[in-house]
N, C-alpha and C positions, 0 to 999 in steps of 0.2 A: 613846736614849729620845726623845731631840727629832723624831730620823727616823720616829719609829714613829707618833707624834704628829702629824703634818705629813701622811702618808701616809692615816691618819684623819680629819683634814680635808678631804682632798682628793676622799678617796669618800666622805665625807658630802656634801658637794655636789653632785658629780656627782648623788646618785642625790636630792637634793630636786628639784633643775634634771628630771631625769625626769618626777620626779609633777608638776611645776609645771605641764610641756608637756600631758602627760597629760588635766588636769583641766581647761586650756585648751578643749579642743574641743568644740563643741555638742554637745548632746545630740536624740533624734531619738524620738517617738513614732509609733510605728504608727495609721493612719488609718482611723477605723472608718467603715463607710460600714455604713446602715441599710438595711430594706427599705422600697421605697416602698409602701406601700399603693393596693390596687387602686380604680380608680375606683367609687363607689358609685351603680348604676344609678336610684337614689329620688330622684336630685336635690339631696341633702343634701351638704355640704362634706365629703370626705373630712380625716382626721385622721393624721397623722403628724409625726413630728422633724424628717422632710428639708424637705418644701413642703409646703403646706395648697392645694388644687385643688380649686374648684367645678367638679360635671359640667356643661357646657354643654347637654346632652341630655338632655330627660326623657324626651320621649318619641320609642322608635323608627321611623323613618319603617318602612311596610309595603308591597311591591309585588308585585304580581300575574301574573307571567309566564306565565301562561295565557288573561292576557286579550288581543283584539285590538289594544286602545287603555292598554298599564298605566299610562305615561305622560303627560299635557296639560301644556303650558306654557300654555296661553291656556284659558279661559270657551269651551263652544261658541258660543257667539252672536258669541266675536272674531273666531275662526276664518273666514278668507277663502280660497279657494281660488285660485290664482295667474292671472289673467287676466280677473278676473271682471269684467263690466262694458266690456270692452273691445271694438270692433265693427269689425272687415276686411272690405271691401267688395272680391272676389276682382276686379273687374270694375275697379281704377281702378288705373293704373300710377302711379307715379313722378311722371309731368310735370302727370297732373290734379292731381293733392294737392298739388303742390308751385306750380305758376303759374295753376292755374282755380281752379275755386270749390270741387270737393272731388267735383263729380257727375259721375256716367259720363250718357253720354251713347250710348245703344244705337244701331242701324241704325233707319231710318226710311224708311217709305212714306210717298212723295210724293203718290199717286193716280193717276188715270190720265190720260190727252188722246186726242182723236183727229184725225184727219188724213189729207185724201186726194190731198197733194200727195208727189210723189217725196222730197222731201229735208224737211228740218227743220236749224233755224238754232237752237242751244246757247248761250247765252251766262250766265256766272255774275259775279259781283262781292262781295268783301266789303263788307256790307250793316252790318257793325259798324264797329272797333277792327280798323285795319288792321294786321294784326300777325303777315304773313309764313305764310297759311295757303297749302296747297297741296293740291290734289285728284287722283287719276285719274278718269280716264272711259272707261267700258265700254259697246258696243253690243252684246247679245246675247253678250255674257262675251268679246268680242273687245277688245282695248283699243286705243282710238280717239284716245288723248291719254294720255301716260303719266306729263306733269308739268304740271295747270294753275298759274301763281304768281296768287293771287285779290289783287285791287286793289281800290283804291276807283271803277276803271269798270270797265265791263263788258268782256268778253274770251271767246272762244269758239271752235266750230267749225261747221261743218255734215256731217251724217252721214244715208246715205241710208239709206230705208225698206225692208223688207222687207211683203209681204203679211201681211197678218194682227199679231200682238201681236210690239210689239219692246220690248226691257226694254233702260233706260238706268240704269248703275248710276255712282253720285259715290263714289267712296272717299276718304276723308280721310284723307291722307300724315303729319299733323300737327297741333299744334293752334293752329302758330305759340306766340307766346311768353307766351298767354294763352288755357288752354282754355274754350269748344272752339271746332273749327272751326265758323266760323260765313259763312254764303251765300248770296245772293239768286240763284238760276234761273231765266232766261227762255225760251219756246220758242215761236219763230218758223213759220209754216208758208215753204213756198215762194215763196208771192206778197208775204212780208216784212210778215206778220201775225200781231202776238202773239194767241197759242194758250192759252196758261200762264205762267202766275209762281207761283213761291212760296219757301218759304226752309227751312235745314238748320243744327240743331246736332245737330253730332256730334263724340265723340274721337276719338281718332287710331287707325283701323283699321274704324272704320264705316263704315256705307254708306246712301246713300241712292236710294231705288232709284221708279222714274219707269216707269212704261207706258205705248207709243206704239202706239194701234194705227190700222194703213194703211187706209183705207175703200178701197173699189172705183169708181171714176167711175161 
């Protein structure tokens, strides 16, 4: 009887120690998730259990894809078209913008002289800011000197005459280190009597150009 007794105690506990474990463990509810409600296009705060959302949008922006222009970010009056105001003068290189004053400086007639000695005496001088100009000179498109250095004296050559009209052409090499070239020209007759004077500014590729014409004795 004590054995049977004993044997009844022993699976009575066992099986409370079961339920004990049992009722131990959490318990677990399923999560309801709601529908959000859709945004209300009037501007008014939408209503729901999940979030409460004001529309940022009342009103639809509208565009036009058939027009030219659907789009402006700027006022037409802002609107500037790219370059505007801006002025290139095709005729100045590099060195006038950058060490002259900014102006071109075209080819130039000197005028004319006459003369009914065989030869003529050339002499030119920077007449400014000696500042490393350099010329050629052309008699009759032949070139007669093909590197003057212009100084603060005079320097030259002598070139004989032809019958009738002789064309003296200066071309400036350079503008030295300050445009433009700039020159005082004198022209001598034979008997070593000035004829002409006068003066050239020019840029670098100009010309000044001088008419000799030879009289007949």
């Amino acid at each position: 009887m004590r054995k049977v007794n004993f044997l009844f105690i022993v699976l009575f506990s066992f099986f409370v120690a079961q339920v004990s474990a049992q009722t131990d463990l959490p318990t677990s509810k399923p999560l309801k998730i709601d529908k959000v409600n859709p945004v209300n296009s009037s501007g008014t705060p939408s209503s729901g259990s999940v979030l409460n959302m004001p529309n940022l949008i009342k009103e639809q922006p509208s565009l036009d894809m058939n027009s030219k222009n659907p789009v402006k970010m700027l006022p037409d009056e802002e609107l500037v078209q790219a370059g505007t105001g801006m002025k290139i003068d095709p005729k100045v290189g590099p060195g006038e913008r950058l060490n002259g004053s900014g102006q071109y400086f075209p080819d130039q007639y000197l005028g004319d002289v006459k003369s009914s000695g065989k030869f003529i005496g050339i002499v030119c001088r920077d007449h400014e800011y000696v500042d490393g100009d350099r010329v050629k000179i052309y008699m009759n498109d032949m070139v007669v000197e093909h590197n003057l250095l212009l100084t603060g004296a005079f320097k030259g050559i002598n070139v004989d005459l032809q019958d009738g009209f002789n064309r003296l052409d200066f071309e400036a090499l350079n503008h030295g280190s300050s445009a433009p070239n700039t020159a005082q020209v004198d022209v001598y007759n034979d008997k070593g009597e000035l004829i002409y004077s006068n003066k050239w500014l020019l840029s670098s590729g100009s010309k000044a150009t001088l008419i000799v014409t030879k009289e007949s004795m």
